[in-house]
The first five atom37 places (N, CA, C, CB, O) and aatype in JSON, in Angstrom:
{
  "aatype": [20, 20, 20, 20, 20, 20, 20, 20, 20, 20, 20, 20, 20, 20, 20, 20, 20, 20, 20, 20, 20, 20, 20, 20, 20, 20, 20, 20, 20, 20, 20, 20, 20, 20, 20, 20, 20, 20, 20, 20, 20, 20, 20, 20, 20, 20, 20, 20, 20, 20, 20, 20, 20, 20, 20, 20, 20, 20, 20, 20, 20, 20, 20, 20, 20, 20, 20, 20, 20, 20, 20, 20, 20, 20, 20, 20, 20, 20, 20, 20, 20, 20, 20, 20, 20, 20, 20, 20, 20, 20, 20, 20, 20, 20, 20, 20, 20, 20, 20, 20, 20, 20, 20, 20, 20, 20, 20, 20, 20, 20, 20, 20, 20, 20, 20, 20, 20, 20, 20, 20, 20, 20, 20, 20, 20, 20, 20, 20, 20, 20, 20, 20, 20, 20, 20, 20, 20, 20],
  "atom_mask": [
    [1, 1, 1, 1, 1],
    [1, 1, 1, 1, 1],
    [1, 1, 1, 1, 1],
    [1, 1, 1, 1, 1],
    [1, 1, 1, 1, 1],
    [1, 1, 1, 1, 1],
    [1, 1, 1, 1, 1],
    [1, 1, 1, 1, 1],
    [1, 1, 1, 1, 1],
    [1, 1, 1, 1, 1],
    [1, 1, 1, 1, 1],
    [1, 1, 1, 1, 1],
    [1, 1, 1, 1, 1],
    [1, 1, 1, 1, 1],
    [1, 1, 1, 1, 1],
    [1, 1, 1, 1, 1],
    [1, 1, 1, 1, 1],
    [1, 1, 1, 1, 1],
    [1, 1, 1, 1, 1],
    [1, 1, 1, 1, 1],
    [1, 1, 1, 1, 1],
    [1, 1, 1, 1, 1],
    [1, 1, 1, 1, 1],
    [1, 1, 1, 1, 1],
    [1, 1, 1, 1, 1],
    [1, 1, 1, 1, 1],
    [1, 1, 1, 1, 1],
    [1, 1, 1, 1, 1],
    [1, 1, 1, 1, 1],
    [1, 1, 1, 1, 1],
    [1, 1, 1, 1, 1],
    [1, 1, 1, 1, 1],
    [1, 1, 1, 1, 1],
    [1, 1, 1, 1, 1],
    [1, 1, 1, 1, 1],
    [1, 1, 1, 1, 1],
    [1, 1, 1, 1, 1],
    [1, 1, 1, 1, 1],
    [1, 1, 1, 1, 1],
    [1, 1, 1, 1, 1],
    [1, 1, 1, 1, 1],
    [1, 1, 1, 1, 1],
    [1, 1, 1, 1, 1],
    [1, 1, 1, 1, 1],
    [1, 1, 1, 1, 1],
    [1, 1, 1, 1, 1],
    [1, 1, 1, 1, 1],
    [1, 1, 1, 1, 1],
    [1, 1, 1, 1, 1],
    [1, 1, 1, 1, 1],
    [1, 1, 1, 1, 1],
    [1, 1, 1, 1, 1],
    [1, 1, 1, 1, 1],
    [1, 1, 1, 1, 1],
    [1, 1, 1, 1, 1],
    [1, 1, 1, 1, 1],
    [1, 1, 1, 1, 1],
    [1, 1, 1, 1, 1],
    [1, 1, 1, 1, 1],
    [1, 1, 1, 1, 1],
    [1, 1, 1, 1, 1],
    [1, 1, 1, 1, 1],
    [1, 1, 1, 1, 1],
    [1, 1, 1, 1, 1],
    [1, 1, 1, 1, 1],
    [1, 1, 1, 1, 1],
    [1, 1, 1, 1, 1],
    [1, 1, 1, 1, 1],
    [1, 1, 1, 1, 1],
    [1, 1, 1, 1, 1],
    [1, 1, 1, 1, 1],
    [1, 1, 1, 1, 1],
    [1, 1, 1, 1, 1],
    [1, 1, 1, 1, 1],
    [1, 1, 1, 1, 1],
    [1, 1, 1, 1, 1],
    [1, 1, 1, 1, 1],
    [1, 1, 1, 1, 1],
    [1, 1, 1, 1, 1],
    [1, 1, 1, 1, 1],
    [1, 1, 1, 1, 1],
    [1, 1, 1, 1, 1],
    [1, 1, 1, 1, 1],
    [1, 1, 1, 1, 1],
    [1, 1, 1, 1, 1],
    [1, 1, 1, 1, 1],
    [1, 1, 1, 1, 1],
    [1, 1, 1, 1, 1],
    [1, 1, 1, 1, 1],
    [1, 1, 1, 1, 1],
    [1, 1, 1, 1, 1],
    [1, 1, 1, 1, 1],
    [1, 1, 1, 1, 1],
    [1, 1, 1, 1, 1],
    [1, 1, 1, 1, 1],
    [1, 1, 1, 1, 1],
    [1, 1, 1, 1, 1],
    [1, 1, 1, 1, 1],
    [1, 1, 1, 1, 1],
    [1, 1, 1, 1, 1],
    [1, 1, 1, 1, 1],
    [1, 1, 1, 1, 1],
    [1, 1, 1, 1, 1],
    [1, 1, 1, 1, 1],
    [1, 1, 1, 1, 1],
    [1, 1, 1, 1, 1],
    [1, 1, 1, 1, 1],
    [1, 1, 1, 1, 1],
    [1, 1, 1, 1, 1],
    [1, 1, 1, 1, 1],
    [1, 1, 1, 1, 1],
    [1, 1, 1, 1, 1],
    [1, 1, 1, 1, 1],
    [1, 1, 1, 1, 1],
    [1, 1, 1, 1, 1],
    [1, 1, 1, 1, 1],
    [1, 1, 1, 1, 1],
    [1, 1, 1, 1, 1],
    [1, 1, 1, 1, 1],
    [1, 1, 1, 1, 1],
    [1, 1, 1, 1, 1],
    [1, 1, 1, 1, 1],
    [1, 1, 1, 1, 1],
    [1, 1, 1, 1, 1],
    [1, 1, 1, 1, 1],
    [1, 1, 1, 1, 1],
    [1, 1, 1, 1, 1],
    [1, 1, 1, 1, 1],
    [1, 1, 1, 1, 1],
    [1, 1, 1, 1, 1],
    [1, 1, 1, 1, 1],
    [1, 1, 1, 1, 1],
    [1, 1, 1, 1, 1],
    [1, 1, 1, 1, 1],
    [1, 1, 1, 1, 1],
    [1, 1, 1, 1, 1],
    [1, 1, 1, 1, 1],
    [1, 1, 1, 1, 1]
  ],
  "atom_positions": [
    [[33.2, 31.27, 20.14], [34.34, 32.14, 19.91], [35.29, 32.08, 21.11], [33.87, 33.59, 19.67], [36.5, 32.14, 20.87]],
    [[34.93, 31.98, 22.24], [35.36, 31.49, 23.63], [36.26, 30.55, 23.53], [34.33, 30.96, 24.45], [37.38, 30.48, 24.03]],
    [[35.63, 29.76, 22.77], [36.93, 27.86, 22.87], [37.62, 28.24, 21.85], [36.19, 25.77, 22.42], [38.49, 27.42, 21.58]],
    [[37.59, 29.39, 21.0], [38.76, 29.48, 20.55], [39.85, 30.52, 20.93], [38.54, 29.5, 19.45], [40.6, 31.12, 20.15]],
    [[39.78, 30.61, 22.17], [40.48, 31.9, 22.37], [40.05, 33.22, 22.43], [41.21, 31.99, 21.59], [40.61, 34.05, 23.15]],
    [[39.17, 33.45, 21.78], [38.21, 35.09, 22.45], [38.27, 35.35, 23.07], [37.14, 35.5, 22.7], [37.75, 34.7, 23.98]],
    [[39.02, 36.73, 23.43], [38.54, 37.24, 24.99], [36.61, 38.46, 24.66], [40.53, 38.72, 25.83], [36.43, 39.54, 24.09]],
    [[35.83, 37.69, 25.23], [34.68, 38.67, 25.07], [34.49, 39.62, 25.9], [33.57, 38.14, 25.05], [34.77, 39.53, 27.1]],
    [[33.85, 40.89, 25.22], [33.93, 41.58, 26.34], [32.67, 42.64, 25.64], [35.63, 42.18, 26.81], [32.83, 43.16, 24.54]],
    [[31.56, 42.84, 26.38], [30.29, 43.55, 26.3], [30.62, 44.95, 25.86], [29.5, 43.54, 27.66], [31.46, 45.46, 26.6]],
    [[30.13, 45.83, 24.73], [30.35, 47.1, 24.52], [28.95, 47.46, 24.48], [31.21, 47.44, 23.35], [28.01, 46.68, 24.32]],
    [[28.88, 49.29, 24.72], [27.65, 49.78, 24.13], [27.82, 50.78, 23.53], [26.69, 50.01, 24.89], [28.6, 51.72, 23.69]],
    [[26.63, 50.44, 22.42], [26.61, 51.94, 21.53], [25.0, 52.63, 21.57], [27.08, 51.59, 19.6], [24.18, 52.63, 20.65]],
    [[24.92, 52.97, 22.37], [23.37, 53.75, 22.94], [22.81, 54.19, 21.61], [23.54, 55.35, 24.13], [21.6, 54.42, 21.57]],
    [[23.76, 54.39, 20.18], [23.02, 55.27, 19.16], [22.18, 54.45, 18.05], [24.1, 56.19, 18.4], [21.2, 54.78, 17.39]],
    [[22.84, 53.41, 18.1], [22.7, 51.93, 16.57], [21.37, 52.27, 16.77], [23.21, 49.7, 16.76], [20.96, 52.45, 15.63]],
    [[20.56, 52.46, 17.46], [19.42, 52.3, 17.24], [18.61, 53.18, 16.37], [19.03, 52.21, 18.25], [17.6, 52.8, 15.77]],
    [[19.18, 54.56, 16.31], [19.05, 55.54, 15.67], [19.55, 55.58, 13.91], [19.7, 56.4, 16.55], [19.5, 56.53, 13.13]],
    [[20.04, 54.12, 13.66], [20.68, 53.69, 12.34], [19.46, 53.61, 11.38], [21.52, 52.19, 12.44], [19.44, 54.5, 10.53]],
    [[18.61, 52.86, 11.35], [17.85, 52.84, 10.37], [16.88, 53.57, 9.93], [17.52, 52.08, 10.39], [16.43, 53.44, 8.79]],
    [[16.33, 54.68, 11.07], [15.41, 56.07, 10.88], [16.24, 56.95, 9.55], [15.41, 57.18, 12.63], [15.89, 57.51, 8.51]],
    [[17.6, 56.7, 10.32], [19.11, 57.74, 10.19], [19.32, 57.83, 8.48], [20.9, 56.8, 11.09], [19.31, 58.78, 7.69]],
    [[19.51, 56.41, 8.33], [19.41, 55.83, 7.04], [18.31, 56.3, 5.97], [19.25, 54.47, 7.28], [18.47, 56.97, 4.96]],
    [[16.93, 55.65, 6.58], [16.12, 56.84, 5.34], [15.68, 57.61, 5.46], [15.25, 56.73, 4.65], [14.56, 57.97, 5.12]],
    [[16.74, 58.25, 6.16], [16.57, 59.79, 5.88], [17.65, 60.12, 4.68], [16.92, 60.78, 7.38], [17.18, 60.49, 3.61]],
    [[19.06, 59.99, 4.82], [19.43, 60.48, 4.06], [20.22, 59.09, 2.89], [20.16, 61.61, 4.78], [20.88, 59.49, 1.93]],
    [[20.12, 58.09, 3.04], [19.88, 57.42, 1.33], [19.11, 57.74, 0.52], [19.53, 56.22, 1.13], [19.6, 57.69, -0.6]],
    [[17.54, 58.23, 0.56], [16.76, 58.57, -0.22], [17.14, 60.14, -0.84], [15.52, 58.35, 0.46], [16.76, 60.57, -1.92]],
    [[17.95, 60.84, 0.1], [18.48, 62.17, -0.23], [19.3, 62.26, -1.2], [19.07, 62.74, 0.71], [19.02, 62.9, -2.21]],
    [[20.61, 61.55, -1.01], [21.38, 61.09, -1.88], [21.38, 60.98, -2.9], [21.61, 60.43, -1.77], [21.93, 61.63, -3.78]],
    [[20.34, 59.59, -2.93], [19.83, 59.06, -4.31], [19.23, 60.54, -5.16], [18.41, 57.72, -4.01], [19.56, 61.04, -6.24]],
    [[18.28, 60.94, -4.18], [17.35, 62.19, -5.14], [18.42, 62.97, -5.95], [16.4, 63.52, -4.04], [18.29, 63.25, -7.14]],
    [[19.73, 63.36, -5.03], [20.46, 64.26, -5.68], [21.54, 63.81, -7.05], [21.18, 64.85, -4.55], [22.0, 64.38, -8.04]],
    [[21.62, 62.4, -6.4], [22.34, 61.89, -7.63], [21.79, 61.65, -8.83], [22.87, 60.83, -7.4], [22.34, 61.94, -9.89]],
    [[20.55, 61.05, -8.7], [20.09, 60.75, -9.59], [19.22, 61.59, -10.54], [19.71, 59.93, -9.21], [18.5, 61.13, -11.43]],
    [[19.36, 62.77, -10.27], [18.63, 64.09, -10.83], [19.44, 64.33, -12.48], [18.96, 65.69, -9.53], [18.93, 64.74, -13.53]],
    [[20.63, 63.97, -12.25], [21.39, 63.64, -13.29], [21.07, 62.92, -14.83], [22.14, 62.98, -12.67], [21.3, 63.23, -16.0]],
    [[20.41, 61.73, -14.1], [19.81, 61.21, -15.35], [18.52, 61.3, -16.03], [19.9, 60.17, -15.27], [17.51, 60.62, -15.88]],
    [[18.83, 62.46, -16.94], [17.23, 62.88, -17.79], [17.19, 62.94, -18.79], [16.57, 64.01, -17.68], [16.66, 63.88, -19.38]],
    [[17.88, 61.64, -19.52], [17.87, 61.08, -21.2], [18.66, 62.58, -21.8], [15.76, 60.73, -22.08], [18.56, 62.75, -23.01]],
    [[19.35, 63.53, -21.09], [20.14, 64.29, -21.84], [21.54, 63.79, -22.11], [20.18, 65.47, -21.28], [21.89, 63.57, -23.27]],
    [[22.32, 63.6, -21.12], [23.59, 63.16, -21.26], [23.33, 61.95, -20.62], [24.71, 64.02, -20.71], [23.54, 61.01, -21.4]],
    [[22.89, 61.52, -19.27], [23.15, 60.33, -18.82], [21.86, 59.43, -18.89], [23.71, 60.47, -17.5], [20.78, 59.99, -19.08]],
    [[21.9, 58.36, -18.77], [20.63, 57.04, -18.85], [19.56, 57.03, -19.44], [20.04, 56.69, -17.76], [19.35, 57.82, -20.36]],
    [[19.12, 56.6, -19.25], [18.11, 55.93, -20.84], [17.37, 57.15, -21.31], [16.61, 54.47, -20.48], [17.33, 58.1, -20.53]],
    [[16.71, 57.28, -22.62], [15.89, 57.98, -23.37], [15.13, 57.63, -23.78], [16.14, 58.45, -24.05], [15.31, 56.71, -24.58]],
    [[13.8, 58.11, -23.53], [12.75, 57.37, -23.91], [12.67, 58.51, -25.55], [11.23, 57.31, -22.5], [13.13, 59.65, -25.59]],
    [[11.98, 57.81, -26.69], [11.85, 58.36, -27.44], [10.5, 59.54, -27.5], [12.0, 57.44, -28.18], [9.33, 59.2, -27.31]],
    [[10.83, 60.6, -27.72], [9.28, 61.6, -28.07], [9.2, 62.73, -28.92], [8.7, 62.32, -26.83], [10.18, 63.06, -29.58]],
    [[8.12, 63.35, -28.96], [8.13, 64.31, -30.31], [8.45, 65.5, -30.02], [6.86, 64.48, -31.05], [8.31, 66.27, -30.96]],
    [[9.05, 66.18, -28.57], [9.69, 67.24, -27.79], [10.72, 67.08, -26.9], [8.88, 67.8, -27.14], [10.96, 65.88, -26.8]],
    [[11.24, 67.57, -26.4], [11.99, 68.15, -24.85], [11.6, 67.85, -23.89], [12.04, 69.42, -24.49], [12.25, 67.11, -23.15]],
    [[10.09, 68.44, -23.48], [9.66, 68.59, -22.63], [8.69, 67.41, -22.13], [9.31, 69.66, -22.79], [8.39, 67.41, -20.94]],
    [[8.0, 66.04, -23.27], [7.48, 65.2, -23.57], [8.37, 63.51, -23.3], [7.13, 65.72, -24.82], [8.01, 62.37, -22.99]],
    [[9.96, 64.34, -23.73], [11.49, 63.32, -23.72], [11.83, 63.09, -22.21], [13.06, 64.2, -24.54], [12.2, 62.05, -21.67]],
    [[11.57, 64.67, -21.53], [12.03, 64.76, -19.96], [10.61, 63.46, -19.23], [11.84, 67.01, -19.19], [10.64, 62.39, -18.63]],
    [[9.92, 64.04, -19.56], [8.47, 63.24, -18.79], [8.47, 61.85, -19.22], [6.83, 63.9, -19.3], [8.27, 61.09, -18.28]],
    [[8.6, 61.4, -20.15], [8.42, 60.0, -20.02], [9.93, 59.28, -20.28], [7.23, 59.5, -21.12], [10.1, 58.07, -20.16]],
    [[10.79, 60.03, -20.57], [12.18, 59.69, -19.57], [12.38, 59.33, -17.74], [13.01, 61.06, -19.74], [13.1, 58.49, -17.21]],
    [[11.54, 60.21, -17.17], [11.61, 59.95, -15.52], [10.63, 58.79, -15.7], [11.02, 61.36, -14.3], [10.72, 58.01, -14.74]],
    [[9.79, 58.43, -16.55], [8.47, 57.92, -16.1], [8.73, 56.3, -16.19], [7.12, 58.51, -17.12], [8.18, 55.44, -15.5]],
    [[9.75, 56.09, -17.28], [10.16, 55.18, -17.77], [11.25, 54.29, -17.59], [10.16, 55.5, -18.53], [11.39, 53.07, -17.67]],
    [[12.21, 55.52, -17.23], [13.36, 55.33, -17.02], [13.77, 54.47, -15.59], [13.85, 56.6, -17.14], [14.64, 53.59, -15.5]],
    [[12.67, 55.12, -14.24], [12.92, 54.02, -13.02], [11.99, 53.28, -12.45], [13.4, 54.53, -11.93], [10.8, 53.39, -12.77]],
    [[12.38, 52.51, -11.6], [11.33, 51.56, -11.29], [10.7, 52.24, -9.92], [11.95, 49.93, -11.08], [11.13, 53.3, -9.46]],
    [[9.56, 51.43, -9.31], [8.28, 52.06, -8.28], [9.59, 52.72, -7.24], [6.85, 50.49, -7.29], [9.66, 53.85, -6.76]],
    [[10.68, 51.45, -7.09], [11.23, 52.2, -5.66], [12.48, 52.84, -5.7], [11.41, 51.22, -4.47], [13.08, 53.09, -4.65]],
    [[13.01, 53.17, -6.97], [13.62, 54.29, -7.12], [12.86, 55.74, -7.37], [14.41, 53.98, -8.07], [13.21, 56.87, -7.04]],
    [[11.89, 55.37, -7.96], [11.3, 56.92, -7.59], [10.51, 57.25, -6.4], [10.39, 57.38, -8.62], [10.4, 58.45, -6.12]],
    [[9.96, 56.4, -5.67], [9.44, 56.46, -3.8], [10.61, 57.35, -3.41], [9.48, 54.63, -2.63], [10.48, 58.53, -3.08]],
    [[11.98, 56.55, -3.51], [13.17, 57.04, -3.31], [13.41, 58.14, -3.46], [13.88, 56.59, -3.81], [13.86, 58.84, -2.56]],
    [[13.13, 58.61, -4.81], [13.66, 60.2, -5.13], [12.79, 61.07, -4.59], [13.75, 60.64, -6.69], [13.11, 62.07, -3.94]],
    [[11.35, 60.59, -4.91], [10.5, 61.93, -4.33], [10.66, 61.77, -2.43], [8.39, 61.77, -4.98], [10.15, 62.77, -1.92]],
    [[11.01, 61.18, -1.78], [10.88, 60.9, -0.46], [12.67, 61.36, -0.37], [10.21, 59.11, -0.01], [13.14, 61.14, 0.75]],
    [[13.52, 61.87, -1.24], [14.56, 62.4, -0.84], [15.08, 64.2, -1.3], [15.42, 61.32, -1.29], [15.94, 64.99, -0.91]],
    [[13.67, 64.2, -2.64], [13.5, 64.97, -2.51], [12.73, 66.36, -1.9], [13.65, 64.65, -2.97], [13.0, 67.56, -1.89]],
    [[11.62, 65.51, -1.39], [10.87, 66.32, -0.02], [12.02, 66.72, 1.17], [9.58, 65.12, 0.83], [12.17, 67.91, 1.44]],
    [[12.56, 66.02, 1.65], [13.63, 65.43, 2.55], [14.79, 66.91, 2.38], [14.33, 63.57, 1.84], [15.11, 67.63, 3.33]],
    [[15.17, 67.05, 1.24], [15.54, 67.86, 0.88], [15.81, 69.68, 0.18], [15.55, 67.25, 0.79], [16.71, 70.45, -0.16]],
    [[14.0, 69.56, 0.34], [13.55, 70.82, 0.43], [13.56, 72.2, 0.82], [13.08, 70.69, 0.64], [14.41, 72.39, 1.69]],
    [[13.05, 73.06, 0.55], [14.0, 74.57, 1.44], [13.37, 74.31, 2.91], [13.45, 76.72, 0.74], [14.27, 74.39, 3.74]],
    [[11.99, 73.99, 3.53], [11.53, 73.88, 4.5], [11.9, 73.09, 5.48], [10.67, 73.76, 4.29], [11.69, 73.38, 6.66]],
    [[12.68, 71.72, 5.0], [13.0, 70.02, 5.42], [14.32, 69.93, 5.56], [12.61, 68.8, 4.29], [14.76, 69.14, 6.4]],
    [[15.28, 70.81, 4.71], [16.48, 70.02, 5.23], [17.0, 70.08, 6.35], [17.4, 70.16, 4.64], [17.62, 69.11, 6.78]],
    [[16.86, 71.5, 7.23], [17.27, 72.16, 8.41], [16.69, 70.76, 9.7], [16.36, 74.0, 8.5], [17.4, 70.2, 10.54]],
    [[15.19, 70.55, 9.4], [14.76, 69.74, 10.35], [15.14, 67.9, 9.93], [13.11, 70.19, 10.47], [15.19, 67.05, 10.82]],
    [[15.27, 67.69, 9.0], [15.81, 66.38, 8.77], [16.68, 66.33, 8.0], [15.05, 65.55, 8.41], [17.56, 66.06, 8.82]],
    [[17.33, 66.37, 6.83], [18.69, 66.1, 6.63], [20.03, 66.51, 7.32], [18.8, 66.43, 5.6], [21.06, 65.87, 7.54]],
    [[19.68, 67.75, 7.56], [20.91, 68.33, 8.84], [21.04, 67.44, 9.89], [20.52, 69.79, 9.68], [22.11, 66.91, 10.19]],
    [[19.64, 67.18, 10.63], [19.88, 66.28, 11.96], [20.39, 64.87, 11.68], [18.5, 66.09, 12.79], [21.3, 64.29, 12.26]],
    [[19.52, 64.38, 10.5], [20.17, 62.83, 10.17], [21.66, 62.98, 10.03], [19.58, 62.1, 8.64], [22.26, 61.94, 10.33]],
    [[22.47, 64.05, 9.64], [23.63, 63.87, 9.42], [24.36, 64.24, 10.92], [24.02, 64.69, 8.15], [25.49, 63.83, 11.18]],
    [[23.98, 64.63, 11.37], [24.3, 64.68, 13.24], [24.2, 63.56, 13.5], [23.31, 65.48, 14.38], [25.09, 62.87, 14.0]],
    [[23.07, 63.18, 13.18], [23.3, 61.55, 13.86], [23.77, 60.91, 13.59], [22.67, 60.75, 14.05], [24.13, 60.05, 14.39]],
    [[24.15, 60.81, 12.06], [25.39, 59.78, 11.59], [26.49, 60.2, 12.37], [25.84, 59.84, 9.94], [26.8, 59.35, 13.22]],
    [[27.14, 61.13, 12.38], [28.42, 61.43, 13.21], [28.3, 61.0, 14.61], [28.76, 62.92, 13.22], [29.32, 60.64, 15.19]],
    [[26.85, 60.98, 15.38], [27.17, 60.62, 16.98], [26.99, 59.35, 16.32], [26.13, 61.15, 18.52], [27.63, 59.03, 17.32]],
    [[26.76, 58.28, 15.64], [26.1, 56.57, 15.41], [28.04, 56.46, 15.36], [24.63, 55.94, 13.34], [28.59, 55.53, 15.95]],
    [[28.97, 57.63, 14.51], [30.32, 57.08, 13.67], [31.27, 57.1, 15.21], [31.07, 58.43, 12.04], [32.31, 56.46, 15.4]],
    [[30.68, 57.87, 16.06], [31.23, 57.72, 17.31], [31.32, 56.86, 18.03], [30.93, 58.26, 17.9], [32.35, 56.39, 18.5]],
    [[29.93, 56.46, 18.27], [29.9, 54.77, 18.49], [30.66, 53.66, 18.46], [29.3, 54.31, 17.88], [31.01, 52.8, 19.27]],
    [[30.88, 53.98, 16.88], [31.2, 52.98, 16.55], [32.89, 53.32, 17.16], [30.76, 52.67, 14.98], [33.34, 52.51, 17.98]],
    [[33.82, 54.57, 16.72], [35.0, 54.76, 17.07], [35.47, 54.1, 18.59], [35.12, 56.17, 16.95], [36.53, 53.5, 18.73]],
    [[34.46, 54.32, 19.72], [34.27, 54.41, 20.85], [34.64, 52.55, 20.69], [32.76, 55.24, 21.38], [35.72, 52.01, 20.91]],
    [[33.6, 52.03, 20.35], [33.9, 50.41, 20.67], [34.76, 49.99, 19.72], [32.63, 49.39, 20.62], [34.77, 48.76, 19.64]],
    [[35.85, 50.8, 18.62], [36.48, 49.87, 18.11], [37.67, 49.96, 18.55], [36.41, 49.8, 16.89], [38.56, 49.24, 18.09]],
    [[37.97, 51.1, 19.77], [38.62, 51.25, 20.14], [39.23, 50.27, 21.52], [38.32, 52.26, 20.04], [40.29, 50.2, 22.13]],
    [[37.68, 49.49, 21.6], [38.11, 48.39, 23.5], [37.83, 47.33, 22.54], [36.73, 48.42, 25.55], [37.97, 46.27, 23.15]],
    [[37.55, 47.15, 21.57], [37.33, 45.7, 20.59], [38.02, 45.46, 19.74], [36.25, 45.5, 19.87], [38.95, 46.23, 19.93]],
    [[38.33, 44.63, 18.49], [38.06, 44.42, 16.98], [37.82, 43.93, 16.26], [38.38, 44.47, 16.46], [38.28, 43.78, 15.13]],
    [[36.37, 43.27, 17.2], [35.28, 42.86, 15.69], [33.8, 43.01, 17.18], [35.68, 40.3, 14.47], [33.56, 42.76, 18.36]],
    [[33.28, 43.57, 16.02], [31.92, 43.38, 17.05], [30.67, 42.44, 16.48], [31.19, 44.99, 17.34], [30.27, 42.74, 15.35]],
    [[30.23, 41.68, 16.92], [29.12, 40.7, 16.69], [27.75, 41.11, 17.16], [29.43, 39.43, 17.36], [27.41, 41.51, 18.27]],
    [[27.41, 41.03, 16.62], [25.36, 41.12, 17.03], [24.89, 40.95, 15.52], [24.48, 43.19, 17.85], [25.37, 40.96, 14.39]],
    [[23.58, 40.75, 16.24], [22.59, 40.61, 15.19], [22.32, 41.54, 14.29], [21.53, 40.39, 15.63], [22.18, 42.73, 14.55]],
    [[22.18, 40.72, 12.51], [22.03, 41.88, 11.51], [20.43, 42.21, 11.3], [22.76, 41.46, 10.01], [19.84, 42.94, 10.5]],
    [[20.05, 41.45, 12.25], [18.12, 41.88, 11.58], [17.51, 41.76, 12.89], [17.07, 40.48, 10.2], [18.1, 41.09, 13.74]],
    [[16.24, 42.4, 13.2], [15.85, 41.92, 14.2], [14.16, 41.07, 13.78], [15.92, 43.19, 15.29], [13.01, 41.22, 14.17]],
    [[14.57, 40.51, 13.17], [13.85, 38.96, 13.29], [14.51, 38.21, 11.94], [11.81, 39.01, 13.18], [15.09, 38.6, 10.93]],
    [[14.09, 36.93, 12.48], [14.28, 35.7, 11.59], [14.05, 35.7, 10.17], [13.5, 34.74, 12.01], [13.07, 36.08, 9.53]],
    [[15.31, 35.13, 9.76], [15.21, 34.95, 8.07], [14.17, 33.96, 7.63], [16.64, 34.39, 7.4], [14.05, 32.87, 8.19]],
    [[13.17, 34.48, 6.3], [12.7, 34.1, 5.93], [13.04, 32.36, 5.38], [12.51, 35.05, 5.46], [14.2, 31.95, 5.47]],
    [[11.93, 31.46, 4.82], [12.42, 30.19, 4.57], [13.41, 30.18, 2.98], [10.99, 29.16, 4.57], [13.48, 31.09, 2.16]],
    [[13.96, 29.1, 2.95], [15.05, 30.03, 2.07], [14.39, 29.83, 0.47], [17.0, 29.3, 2.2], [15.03, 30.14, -0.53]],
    [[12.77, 29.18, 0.42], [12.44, 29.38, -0.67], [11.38, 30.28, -1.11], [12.3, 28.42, -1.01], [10.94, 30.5, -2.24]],
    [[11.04, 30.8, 0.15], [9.74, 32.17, 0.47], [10.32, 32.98, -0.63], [9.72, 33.22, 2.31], [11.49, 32.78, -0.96]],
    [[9.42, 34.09, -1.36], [9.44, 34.84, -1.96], [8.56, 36.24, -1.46], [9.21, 34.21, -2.98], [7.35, 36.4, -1.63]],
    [[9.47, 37.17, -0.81], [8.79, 38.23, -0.69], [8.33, 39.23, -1.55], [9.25, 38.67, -0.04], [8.95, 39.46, -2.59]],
    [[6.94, 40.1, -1.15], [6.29, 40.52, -2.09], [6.68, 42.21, -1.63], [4.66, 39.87, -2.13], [5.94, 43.02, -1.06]],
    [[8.28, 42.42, -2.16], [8.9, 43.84, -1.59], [8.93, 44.58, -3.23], [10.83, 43.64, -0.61], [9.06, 43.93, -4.26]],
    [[8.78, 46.11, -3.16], [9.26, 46.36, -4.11], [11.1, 46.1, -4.73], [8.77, 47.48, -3.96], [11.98, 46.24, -3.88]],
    [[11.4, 45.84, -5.82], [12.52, 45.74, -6.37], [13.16, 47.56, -7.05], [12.19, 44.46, -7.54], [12.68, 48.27, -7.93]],
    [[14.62, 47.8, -5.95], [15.62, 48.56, -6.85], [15.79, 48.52, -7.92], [16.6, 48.48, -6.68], [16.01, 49.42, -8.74]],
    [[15.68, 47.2, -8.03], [16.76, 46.86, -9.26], [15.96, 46.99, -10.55], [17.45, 45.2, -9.17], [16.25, 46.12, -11.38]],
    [[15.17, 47.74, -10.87], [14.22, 47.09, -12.07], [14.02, 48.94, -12.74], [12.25, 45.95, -11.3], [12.99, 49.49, -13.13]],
    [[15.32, 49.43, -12.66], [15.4, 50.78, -13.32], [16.53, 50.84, -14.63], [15.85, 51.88, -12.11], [17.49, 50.09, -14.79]],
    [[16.1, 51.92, -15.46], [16.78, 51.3, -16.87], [17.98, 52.19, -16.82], [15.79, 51.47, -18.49], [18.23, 52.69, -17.92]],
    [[18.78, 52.5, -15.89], [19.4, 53.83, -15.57], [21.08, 53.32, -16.75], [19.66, 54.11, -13.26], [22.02, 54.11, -16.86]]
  ]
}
């Protein structure tokens, strides 16, 4: 970036590190709240049954996959009368000191570079054995 003219110049953001705790904490919150929405009444799939209460249950049961519901119940704990004060409140503190950060260096920069993972990409025909988002009938 140098030979082309870059002027580089070292920033710090003491908080990034606090990004990915930060994160599931409150994506899984989110999700819980958004997605509370869909219970084969008005929005996303319906599973067929012989009640209400039979339609609701194997509507949730059916309706998402392993890691959208990890998701919900881990955002809905998260979100609890006991939990939110001690973790969703703070995660959202910390997003605001992480958004500072970032204000702070985009202010002596404008573009910042570093690394997006901290280790090496897999081979590019490996197949990891992660749960899948994507496999909800929403």
């Amino acid at each position: 970036m140098q030979d082309l003219g870059a002027e580089v110049q070292e920033v710090t953001c003491p908080r990034f590190r606090y990004g990915l705790p930060t994160y599931y904490i409150l994506a899984p919150s989110e999700a819980s709240a958004n997605l509370a929405r869909y219970d084969g009444v008005k929005y996303g799939y319906r599973a067929p049954a012989s009640n209400l209460l039979a339609m609701y249950e194997q509507t949730r049961e059916g309706g998402f996959g392993p890691e959208v519901k990890r998701r919900i119940a881990i955002g809905t704990y998260v979100l609890s009368a006991g939990y939110y004060d001690a973790y969703y409140l703070k995660a959202q503190k910390v997003r605001a000191l992480i958004r500072q950060d970032f204000d702070r260096a985009f202010a002596q920069v404008d573009v910042l570079v570093c690394p997006t993972s901290p280790v090496r990409p897999l081979p590019w025909a490996a197949k990891p054995k992660i749960p899948s988002a994507c496999t909800s009938r929403i």
